[in-house]
C-alpha positions in Angstrom: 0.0 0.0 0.0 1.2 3.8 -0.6 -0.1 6.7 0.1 0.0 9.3 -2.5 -0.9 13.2 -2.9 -3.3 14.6 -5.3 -1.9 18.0 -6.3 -3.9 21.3 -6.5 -4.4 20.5 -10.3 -6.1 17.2 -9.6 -3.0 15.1 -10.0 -1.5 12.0 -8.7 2.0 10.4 -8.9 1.8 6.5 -8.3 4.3 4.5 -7.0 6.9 3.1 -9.5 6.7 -0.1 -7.8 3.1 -0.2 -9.1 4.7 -0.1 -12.6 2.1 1.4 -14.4 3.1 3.5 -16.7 1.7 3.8 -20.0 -1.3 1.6 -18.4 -5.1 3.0 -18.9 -7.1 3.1 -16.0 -10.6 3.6 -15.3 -11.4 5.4 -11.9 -14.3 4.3 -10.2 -15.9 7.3 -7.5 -16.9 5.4 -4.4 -17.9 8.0 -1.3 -14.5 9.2 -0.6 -12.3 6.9 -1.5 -11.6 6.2 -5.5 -11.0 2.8 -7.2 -8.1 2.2 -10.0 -9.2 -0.5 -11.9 -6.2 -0.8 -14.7 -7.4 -1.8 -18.2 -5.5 -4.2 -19.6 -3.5 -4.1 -23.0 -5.3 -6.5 -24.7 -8.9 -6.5 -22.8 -10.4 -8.7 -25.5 -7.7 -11.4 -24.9 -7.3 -11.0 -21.6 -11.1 -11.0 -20.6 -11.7 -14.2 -23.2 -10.1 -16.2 -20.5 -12.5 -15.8 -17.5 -16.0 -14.0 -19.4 -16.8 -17.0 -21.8 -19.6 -16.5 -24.1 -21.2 -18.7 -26.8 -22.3 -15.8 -28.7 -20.4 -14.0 -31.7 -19.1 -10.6 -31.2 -20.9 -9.6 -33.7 -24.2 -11.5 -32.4 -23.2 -9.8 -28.7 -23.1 -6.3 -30.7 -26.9 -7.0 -31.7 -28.0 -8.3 -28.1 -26.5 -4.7 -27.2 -28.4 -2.7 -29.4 -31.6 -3.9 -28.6 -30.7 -3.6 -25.1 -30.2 0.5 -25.7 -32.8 1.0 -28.0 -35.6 -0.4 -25.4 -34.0 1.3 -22.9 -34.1 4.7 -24.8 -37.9 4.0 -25.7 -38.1 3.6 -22.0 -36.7 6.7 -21.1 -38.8 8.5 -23.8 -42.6 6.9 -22.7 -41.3 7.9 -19.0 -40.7 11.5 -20.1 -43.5 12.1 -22.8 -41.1 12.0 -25.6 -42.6 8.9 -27.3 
């Protein structure tokens, strides 16, 4: 564990023993504390071996879609839009 210091810009030096550098991350808000979740390289590789999935990518894309688009008509009946 470390302890860091966010500057008055926002900022944040990590750790080089973390070795993260050039590594993406996606920060996660959670009350006052904030999560570092680092996105890996390769995330389709890398998540292929633990999210398994019989579907295509492309047949996931179209699950996807209709997941948004009754979502949006959702949204739309609940404001009046629709």
């Amino acid at each position: 564990m470390a302890v860091v210091v966010v500057d008055e810009r926002g900022r944040l030096t990590i750790p080089s023993e973390f070795d993260v550098r050039g590594t993406k991350a996606t920060l996660i808000p959670a009350g006052p504390f904030l999560i570092v979740i680092p996105i890996p390289r390769e995330p389709l590789e890398t998540s292929a071996k633990w999210l398994g999935s019989k579907l295509t990518r492309k047949e996931m894309k179209v699950v996807a879609e209709r997941a948004a688009r009754r979502d949006a008509m959702k949204r739309a009946r609940r404001r009046k839009q629709a």
